[in-house]
C-alpha positions in Angstrom: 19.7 -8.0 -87.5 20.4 -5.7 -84.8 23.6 -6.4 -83.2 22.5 -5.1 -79.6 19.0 -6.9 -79.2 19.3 -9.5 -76.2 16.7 -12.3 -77.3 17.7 -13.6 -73.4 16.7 -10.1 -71.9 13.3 -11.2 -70.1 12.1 -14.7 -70.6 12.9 -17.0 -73.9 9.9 -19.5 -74.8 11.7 -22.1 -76.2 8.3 -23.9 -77.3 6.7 -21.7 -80.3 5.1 -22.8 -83.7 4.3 -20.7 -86.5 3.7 -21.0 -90.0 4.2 -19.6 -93.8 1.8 -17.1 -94.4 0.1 -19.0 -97.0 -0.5 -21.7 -95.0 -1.0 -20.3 -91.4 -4.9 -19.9 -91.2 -5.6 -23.5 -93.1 -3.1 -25.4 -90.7 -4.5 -23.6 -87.4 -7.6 -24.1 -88.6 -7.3 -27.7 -88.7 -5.3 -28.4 -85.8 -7.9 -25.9 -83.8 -11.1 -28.2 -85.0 -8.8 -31.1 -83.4 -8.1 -30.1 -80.5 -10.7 -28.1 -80.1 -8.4 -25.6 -78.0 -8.6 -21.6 -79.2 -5.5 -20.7 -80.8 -3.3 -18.2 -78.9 -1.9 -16.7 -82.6 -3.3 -16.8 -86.0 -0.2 -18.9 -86.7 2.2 -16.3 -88.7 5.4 -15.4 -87.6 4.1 -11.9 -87.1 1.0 -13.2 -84.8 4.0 -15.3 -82.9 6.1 -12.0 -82.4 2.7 -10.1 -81.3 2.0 -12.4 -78.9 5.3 -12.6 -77.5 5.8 -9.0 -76.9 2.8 -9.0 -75.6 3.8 -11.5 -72.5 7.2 -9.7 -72.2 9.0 -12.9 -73.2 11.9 -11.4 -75.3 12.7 -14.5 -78.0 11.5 -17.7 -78.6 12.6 -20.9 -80.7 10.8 -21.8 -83.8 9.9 -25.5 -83.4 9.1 -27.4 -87.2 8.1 -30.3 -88.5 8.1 -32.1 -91.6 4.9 -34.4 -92.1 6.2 -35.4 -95.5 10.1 -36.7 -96.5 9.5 -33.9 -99.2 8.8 -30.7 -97.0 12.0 -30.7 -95.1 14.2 -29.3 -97.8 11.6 -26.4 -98.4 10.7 -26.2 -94.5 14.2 -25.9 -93.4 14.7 -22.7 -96.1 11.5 -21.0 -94.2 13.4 -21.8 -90.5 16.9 -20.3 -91.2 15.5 -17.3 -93.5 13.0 -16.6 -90.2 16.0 -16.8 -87.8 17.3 -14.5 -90.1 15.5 -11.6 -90.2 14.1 -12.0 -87.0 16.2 -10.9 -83.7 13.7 -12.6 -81.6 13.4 -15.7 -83.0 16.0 -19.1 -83.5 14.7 -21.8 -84.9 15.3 -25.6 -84.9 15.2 -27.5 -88.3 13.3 -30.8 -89.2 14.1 -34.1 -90.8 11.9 -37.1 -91.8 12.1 -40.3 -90.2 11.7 -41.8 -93.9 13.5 -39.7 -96.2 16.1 -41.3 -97.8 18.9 -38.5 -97.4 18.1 -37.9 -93.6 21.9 -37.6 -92.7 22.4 -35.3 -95.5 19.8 -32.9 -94.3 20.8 -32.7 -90.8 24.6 -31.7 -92.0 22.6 -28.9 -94.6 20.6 -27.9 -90.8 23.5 -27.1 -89.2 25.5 -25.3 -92.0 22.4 -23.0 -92.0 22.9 -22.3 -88.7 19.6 -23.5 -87.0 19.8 -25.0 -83.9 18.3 -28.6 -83.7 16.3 -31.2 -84.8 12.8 -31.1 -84.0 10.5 -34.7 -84.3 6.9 -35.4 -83.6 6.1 -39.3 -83.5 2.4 -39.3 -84.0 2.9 -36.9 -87.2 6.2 -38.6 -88.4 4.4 -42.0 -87.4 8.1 -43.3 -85.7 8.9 -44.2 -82.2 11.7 -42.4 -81.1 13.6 -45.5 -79.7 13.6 -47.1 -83.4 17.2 -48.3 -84.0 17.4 -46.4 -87.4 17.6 -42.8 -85.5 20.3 -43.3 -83.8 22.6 -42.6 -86.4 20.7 -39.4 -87.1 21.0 -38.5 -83.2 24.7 -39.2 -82.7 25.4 -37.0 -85.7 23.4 -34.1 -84.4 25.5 -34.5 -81.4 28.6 -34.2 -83.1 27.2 -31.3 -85.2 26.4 -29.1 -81.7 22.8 -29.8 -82.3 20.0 -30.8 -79.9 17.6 -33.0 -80.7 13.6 -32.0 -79.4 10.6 -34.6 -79.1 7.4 -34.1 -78.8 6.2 -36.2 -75.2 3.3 -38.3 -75.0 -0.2 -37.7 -75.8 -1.7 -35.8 -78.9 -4.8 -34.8 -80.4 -4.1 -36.2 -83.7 -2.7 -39.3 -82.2 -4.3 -42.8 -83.5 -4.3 -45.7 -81.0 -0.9 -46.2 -78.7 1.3 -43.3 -78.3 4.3 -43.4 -79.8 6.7 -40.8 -78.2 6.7 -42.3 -74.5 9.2 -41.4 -71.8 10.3 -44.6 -71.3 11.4 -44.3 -75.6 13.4 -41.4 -74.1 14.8 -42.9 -71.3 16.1 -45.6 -73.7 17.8 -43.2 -76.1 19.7 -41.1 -73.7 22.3 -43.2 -72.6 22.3 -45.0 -76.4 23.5 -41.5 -77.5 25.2 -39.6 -74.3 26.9 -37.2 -76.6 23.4 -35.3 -77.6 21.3 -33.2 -76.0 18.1 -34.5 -75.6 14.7 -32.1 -75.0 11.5 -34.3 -74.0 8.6 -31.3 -74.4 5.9 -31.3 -72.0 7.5 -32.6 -69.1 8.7 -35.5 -70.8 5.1 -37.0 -71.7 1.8 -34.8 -71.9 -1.0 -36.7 -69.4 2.3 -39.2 -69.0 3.3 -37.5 -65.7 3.8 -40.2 -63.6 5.7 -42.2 -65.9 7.7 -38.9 -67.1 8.7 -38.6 -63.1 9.5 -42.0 -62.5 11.7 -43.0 -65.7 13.0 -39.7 -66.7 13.3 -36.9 -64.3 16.5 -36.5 -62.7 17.9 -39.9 -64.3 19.9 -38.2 -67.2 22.0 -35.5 -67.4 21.7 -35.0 -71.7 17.9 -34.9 -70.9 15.9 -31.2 -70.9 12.4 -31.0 -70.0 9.9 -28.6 -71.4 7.3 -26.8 -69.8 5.0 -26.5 -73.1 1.0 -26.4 -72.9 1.5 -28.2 -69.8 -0.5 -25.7 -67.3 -3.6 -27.3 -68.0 -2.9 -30.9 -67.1 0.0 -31.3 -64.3 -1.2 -30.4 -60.7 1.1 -27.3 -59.1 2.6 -29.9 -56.5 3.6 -32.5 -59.2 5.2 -30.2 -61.7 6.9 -28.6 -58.8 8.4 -32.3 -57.6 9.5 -33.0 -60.6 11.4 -29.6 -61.3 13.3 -30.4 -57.7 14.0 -34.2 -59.2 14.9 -33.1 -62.6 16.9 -30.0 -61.5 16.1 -26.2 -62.4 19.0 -26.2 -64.5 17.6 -28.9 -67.0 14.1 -27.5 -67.1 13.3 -25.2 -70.2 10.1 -22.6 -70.1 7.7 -23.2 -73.4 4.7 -22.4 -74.0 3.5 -24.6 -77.1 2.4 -21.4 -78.5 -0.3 -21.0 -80.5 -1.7 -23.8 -78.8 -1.7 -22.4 -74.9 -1.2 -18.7 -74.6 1.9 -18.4 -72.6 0.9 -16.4 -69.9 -0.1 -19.7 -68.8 3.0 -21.2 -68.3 4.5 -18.1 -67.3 1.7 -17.7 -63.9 2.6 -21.5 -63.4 6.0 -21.1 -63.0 5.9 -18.1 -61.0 3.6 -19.9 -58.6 4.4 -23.0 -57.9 6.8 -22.3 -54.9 10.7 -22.0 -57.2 13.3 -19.8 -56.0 14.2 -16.7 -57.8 17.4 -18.5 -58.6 15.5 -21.7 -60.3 12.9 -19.4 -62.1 15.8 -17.1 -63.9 17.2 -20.5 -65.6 14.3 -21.7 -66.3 13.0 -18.9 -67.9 15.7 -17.6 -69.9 19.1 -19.0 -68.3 19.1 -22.5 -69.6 18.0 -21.4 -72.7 21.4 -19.5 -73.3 23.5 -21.8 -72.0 22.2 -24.4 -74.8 22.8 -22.0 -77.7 25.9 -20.4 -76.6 27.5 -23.9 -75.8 26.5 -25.0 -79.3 27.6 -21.6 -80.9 24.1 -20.8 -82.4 23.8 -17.8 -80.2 23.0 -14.6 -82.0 
């Protein structure tokens, strides 16, 4: 890696997905016909650095998730060997709710230097509130990682949806010792509830901005960047599923200051990885 590159220079999305290559088109494919949105990237790292570049966002964070108690080992390789050789990009790692050697895996996360935990209830099938996590949480506190949660609804979601904000607002104070990141403003088409039970209640609790241009009104968003606080708001994109020039336009319009776009565009983003010494 080169020792000079900034990752911090422009704006860092600190929502991104990508794939191995030998899986990319099949798993876009299928979450495309599901959501019936037009993928942003063809799902590759190399599509997600294209696409970056291409917005002038500088870096971004790698955001994966084991769908099987078997995947994470192998999943967790891909992340750190991507953060690796890739001065953009950082990466989170992911543990299953059911494996059996769940604590073991988030100590082998943070010896390969990646950054968090990443979860997704209505893949992993958990609520994030269940007492069994919070052993898993607390350790990934004491380890300097952060732990990030998919918010409310989902395309693949079946019947009641699992990763609420109140299950967040719950959490937080269980486990005041980790950093906390609900994406999507706390609860995609949750909004209201998100405002009310999250925003500005918790100071281990991060927002995320991902995908969420296409259902939060300008003067909502906007209210509840003021209640949460600039400095607890992270930009993401949610890339391949939004193209991020989305989010970017959104945040440059709603009415911030200079001042409250800079950290939410790239400042909080540093601050979270240099205080947990994962900066490159």
């Amino acid at each position: 890696m080169g020792s000079s590159y900034n990752a911090f220079e422009t704006i860092f999305d600190f929502h991104t997905h990508a794939f191995v290559d030998s899986l990319a088109e099949r798993a876009v494919s299928a979450l495309a016909e599901t959501s019936s949105r037009q993928p942003a990237t063809d799902g590759t790292v190399s599509g997600l650095l294209r696409t970056l570049r291409s917005n002038n966002i500088s870096g971004g964070m790698l955001l994966p998730i084991a769908t099987k108690p078997s995947q994470q080992h192998t999943i967790n390789n891909w992340a750190a060997q991507v953060m690796q050789e890739n001065d953009m990009l950082y990466s989170c790692g992911t543990v299953h709710p059911d494996a059996e050697d769940i604590l073991d895996e988030v100590r082998r996360i943070s010896s390969l230097g990646l950054c968090g935990l990443k979860f997704h209830s209505e893949y992993q099938h958990f609520r994030p509130d269940e007492e069994r996590m919070l052993p898993v949480y607390r350790l990934a506190g004491e380890l300097g990682l952060f732990v990030v949660f998919h918010g409310g609804w989902d395309p693949f979601g079946t019947g009641d949806v699992l990763a609420k904000p109140c299950t967040f607002a719950h959490i937080a104070p269980l486990c005041p010792e980790t950093t906390f990141i609900a994406a999507h403003m706390g609860g995609l088409q949750m909004f209201d509830e998100a405002e009310e039970q999250l925003a500005g209640r918790y100071g281990n609790v991060y927002l995320d901005t991902g995908v969420v241009s296409g259902y939060i009104s300008d003067g909502q968003l906007l209210r509840m960047i003021r209640k949460q606080g600039a400095e607890r708001i992270l930009f993401g994109s949610d890339v391949p599923w939004d193209p991020p020039e989305n989010e970017i336009a959104m945040i440059k319009r709603i009415g911030l200051t200079a001042e409250e776009r800079e950290l939410i565009f790239r400042g909080n983003a540093a601050r979270l990885l240099r205080a947990s010494g994962r900066i490159k």
